[in-house]
C-alpha positions in Angstrom: 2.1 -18.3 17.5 -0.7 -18.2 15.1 -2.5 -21.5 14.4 -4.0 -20.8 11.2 -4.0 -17.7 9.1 -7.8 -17.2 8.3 -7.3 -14.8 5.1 -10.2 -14.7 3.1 -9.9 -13.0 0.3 -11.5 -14.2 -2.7 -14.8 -13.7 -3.7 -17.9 -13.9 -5.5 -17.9 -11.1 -3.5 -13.7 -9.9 -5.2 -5.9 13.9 -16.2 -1.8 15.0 -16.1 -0.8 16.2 -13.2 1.9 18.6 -11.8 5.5 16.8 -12.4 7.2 16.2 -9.0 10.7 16.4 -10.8 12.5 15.7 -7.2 15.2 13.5 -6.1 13.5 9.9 -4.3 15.5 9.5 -1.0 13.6 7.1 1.1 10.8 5.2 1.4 8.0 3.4 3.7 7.6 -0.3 2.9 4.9 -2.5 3.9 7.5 -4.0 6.0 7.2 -0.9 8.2 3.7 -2.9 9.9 4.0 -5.7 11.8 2.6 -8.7 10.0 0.3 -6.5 7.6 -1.5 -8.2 5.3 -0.7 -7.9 1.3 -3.5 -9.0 -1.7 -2.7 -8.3 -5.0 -6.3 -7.7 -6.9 -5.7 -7.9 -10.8 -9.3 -7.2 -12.2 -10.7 -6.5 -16.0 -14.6 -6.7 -16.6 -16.0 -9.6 -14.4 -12.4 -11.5 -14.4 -10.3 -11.6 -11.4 -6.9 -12.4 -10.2 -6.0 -12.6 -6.6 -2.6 -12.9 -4.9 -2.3 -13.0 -1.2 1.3 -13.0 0.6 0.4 -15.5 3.8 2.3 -13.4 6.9 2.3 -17.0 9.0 4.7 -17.3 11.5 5.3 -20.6 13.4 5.4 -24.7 12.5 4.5 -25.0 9.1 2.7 -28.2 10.1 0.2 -25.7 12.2 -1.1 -23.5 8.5 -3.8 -23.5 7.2 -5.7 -20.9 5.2 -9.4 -20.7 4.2 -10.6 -18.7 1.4 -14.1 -18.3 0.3 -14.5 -18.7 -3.9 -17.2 -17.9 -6.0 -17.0 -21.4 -7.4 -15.6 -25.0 -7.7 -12.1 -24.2 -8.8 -9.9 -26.4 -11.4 -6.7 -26.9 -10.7 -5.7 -24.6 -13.7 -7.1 -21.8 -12.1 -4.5 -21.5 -8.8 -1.1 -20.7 -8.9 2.1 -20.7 -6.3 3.6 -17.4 -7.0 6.6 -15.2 -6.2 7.4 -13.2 -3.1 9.3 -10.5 -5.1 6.0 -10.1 -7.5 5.1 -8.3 -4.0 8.3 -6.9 -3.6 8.4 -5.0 -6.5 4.8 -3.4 -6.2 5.7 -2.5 -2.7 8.8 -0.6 -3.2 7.5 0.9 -6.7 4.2 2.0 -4.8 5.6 2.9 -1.2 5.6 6.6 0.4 8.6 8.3 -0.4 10.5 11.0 0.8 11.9 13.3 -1.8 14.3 16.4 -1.5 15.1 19.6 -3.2 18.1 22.0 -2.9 17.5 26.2 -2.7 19.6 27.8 -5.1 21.6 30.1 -3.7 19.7 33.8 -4.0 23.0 35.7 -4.6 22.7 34.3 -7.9 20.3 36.7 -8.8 19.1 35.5 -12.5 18.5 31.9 -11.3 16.8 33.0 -8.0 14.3 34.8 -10.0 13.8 31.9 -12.2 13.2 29.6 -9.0 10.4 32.2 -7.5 8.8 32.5 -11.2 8.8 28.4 -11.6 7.3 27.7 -8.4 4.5 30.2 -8.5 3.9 28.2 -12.0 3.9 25.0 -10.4 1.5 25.3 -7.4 1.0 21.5 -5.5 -2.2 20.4 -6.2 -4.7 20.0 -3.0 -3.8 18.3 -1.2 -10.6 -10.9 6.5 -16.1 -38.3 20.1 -16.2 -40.3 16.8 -15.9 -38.4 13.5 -19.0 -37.8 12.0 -19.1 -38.6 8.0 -19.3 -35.7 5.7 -23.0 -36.2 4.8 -24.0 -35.7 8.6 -21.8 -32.1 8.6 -23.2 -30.5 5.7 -20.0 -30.9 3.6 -19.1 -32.3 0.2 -15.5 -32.3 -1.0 -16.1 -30.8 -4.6 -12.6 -31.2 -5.5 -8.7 -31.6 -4.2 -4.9 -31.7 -5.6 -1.9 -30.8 -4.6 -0.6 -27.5 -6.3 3.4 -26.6 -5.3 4.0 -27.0 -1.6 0.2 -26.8 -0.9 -2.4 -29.4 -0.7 -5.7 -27.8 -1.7 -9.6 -29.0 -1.3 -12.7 -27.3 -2.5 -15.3 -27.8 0.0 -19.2 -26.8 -0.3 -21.5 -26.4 3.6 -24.8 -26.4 3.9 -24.1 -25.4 7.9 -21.3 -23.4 9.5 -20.8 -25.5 12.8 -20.8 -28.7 10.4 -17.8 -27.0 8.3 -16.2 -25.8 11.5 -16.6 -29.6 13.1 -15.2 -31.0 9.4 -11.9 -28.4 9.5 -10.8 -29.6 13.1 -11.3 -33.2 12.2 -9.5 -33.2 9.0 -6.7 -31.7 11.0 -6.2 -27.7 10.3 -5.7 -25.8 13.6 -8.6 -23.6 13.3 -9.4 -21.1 15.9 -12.3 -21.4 18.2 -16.2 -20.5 17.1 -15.0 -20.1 13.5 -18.5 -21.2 12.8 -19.8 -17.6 13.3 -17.4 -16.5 10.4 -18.0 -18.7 8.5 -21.9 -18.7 8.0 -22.3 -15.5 6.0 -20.6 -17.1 3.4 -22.7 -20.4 4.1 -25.5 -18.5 3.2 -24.4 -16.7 -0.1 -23.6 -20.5 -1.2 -20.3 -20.0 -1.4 -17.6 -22.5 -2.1 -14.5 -22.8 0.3 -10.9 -23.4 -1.0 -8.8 -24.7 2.1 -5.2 -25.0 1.5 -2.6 -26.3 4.4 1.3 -27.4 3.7 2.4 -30.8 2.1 6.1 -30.9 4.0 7.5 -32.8 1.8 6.8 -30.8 -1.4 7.5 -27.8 1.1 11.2 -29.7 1.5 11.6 -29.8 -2.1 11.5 -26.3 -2.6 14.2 -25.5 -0.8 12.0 -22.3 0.1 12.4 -21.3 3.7 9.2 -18.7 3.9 5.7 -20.4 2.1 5.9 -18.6 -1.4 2.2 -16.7 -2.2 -1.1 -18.2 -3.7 -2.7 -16.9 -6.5 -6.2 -17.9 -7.8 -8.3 -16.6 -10.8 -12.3 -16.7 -11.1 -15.1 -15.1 -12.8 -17.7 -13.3 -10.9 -19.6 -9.6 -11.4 -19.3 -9.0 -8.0 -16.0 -6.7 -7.1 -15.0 -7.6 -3.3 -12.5 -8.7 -0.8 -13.7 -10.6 2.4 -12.2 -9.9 5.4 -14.5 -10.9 7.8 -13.3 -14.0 7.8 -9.4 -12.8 8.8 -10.7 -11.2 12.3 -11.3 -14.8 14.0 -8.5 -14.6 15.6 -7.3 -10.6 15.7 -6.2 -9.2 18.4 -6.8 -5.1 18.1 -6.4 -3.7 14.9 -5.1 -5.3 11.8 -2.8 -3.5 8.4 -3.9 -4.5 5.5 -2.0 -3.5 2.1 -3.7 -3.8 -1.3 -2.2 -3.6 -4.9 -5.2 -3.3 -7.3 -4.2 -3.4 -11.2 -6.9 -2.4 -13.4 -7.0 -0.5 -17.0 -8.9 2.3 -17.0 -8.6 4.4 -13.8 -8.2 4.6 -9.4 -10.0 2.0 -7.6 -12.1 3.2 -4.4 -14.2 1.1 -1.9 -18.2 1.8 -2.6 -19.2 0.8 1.2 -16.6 2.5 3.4 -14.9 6.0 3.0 -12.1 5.9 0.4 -9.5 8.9 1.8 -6.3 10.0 0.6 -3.3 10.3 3.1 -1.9 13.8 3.5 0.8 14.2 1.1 2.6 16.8 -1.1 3.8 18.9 1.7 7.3 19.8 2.9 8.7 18.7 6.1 11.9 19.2 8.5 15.4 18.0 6.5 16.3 15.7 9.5 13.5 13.4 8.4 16.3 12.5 6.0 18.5 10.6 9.2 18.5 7.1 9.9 15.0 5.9 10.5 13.5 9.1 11.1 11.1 9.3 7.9 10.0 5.5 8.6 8.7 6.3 12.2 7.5 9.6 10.6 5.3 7.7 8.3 4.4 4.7 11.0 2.8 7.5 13.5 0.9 9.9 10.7 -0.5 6.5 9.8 -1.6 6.0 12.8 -2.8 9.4 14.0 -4.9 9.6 10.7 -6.3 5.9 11.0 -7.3 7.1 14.7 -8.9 10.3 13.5 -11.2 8.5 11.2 -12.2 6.1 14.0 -10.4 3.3 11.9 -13.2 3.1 9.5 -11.7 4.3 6.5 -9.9 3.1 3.7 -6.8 4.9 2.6 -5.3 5.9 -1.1 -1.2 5.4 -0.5 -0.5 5.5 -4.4 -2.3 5.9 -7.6 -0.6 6.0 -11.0 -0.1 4.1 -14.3 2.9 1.4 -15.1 4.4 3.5 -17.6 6.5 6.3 -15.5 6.7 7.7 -12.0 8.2 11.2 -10.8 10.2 10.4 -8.2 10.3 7.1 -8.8 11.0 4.4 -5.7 11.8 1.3 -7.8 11.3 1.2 -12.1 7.6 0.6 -12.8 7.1 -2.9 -13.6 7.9 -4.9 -16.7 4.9 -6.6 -19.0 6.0 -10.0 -17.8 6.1 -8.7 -13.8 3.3 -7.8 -14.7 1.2 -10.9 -15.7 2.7 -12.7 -12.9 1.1 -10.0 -10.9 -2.0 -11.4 -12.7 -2.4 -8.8 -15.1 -3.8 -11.1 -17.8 -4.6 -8.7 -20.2 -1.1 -7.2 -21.0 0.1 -8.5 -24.3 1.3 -12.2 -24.1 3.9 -11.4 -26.6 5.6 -8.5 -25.0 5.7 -10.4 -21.5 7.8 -12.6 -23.2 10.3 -9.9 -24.1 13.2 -10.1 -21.7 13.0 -6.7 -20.1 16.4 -5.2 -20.6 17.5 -2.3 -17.8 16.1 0.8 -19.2 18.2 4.3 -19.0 17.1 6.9 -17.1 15.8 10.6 -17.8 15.5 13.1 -15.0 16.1 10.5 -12.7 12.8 8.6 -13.6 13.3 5.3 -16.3 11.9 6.1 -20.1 8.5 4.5 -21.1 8.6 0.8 -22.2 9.8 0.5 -25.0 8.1 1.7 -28.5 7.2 4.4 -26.3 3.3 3.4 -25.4 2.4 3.4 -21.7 1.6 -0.1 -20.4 -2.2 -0.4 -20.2 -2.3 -1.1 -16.1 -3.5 1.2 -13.3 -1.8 0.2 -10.4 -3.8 1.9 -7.0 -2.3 0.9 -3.4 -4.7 0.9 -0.4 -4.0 0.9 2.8 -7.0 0.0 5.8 -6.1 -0.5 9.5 -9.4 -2.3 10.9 -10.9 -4.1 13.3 -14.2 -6.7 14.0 -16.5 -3.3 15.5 -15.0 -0.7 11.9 -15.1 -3.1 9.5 -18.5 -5.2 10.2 -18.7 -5.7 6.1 -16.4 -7.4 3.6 -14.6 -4.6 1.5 -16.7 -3.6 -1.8 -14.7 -1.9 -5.1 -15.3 0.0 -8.1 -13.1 1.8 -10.1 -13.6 5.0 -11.2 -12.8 7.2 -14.4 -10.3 9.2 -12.0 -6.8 9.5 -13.8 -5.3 11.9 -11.7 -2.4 10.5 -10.2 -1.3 10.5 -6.9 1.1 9.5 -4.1 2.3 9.8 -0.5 5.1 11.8 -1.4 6.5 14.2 1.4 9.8 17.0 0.6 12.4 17.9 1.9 13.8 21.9 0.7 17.5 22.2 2.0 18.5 25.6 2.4 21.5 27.1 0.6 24.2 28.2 2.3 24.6 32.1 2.5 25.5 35.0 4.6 23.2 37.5 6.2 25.3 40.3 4.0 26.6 38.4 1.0 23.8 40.2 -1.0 20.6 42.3 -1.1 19.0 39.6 -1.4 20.3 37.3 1.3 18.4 38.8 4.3 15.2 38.3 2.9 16.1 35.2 1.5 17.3 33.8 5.2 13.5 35.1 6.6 11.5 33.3 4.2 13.5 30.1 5.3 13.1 30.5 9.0 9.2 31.0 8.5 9.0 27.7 6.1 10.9 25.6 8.7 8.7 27.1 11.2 5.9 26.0 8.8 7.7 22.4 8.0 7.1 22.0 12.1 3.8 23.0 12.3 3.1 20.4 9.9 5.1 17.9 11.4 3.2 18.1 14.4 0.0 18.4 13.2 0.1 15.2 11.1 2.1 13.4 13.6 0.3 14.7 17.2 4.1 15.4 18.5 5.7 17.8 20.3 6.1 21.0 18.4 8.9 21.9 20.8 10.8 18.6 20.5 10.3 19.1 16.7 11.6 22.8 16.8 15.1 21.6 19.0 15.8 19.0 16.3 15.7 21.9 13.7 19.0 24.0 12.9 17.6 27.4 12.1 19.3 30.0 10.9 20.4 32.9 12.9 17.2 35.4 13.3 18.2 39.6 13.2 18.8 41.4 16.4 14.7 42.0 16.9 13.3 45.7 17.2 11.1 47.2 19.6 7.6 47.3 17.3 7.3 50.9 17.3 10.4 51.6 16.4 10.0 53.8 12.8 6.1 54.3 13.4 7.3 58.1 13.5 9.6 58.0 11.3 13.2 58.9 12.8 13.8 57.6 16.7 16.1 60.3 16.9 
């Protein structure tokens, strides 16, 4: 059981592309890692919104959370929020499976067509007595009660003295917190500390403890997370949803990467949990390649469409509660009716003009020794969109003999699924054996001996 969940996360520190056109099957939630970490980073010029989704698990007596601000917060400026504001930029944003059917090459004309289109469409590249306050260092700058949580606004002069002042106002911190906490001692840093009022909890009628949200000025463009390894034990998921205008967000101090996507692999990923578990050990095998010292690009598009779409892109008042304060006050108000569908992907909001939000989804795995520095950002003037989007091609069903073109047909799709298990394997570090038994190839011509015909006639 966790005593405390020590998430720092605020901060003074805080081109068209090739259309996908497939049909979304599946997906890989943040729900797939155990108790990973989400922030929600809403950020315009030196304006910040922050939204963190509080993973505690055990008496809600026992939480706590620390964050370090840039500055003595009012009251105005923090927010209980919504799970499902998560929710939604999870399952819109998630790595999806999508799947294609071959059309059947007997039908000459539209087999041509196929061959032609895809030549044309190329993927792209792929945190003894109680001594007074004064005697620790710490001045309460400020405290209410917002919600379910009872917040104060604490300033330190000395880490061991903020450390002593947590465990005698009663938050379950862990043990030598003080070393955490002294880097942000020393950049005079403010500390909001926020722990449950049960009875407000009670009235709520909520059974899980409902985000926080908390909005600041500051130039500087980071996440702390230094904070959040106190008490890790081996590496830790952490999920971020960054909304911005203008283009991709990227960390500046560690290596920004982007997953392995656009490639097709093996239609059983399609059964029962297969794809999940897919995704869950790439992850890993990737994170482990890079030593776990890099950050990963999962998703990177704009609010206004998706191709294949997991979930509809988010509506203008989702999105201010996401803490996208710049989206027009008056259309958030607008009760966002269900919009049809095109193609399988929902039509633009509605006058037609794209929503003005980025929305890039990163993905770290990290621990104490990776990660020795809080996570710095910058967005970039990249555009080009971008997801975790894996295919599946189902193969049409035709005989050897149906037509002249069959034979050849049924080659190319034994040396694709071949391919499809290479790939597998590769990304995965399985069994490219176990992967090949799994696959139902079709039946491969009687082989011939390789110098058959180099003469011409064997007869």
């Amino acid at each position: 059981m966790r005593k405390i969940a020590l998430f720092c996360l605020l901060t003074v520190i805080i081109n068209a592309a090739q259309a996908f056109c497939g049909f979304y099957v599946g997906k890989a939630d943040a729900n797939l890692f155990n108790e990973a970490s989400q922030v929600i980073v809403a950020r315009e010029g030196d304006k910040t919104v922050v939204s963190m989704l509080n993973d505690y698990k055990g008496e809600l007596k026992e939480f706590a959370v620390v964050v370090p601000v840039p500055s003595v917060l009012q009251k105005g400026q923090i927010h209980v929020g919504e799970k499902k504001i998560f929710d939604r930029l999870d399952a819109y944003s998630a790595p999806r499976l999508a799947e294609y059917y071959d059309q059947n090459p007997c039908d000459r004309r539209v087999y041509e067509a196929t061959v032609r289109r895809k030549a044309e469409m190329a993927p792209l590249p792929a945190s003894a007595a109680p001594a007074d306050n004064k005697a620790l260092g710490v001045t309460v700058e400020a405290s209410y009660t917002v919600g379910e949580y009872d917040i104060v606004i604490l300033s330190a002069t000395q880490s061991d003295g903020l450390e002593t002042w947590l465990k005698q106002s009663g938050y379950k911190i862990p043990a030598n917190s003080a070393k955490a906490l002294a880097p942000y001692i020393r950049q005079n840093m403010k500390f909001f500390v926020a722990k449950v009022n049960l009875a407000e909890q009670a009235k709520t009628g909520y059974t899980m403890l409902r985000p926080l949200q908390f909005a600041y000025e500051s130039e500087k463009f980071m996440l702390p997370i230094r904070l959040g390894m106190v008490n890790a034990h081996g590496p830790q998921d952490l999920i971020i949803y960054m909304l911005t205008q203008n283009g991709r967000v990227e960390t500046s101090n560690y290596r920004t990467v982007k997953l392995p996507a656009n490639m097709d692999l093996p239609v059983f990923l399609k059964q029962g949990d297969e794809f999940r578990n897919f995704y869950k050990t790439m992850f890993g095998e990737q994170a482990k390649k890079e030593g776990y010292r890099a950050v990963f690009t999962e998703y990177f598009w704009d609010m206004s469409w998706c191709d294949p779409c997991a979930a509809d892109p988010l509506s203008p008042a989702e999105l201010r509660q996401a803490g996208a304060f710049w989206v027009n006050r008056g259309e958030a108000e607008l009760v966002a009716a269900p919009r049809p569908r095109i193609g399988g992907m929902p039509r633009p909001p509605l006058g037609g003009g794209a929503q003005p939000v980025m929305l890039t989804r990163l993905h770290v795995r990290y621990t104490p020794e990776t990660f020795p520095e809080d996570l710095m950002f910058q967005e970039t003037g990249d555009r080009q969109n971008f997801q975790t989007r894996y295919v599946l091609r189902h193969p049409a069903k035709v005989e050897p003999d149906a037509c002249p073109e069959a034979q050849a047909y049924l080659d190319n799709v034994r040396k694709r699924q071949e391919q499809e298990a290479q790939q597998l394997a590769t990304l995965t570090g399985g069994d490219i054996n176990s992967i090949r038994k799994k696959l139902a190839l079709p039946p491969a011509p009687p082989s011939k001996p390789w110098w058959d015909g180099l003469w011409g006639s064997t007869k």
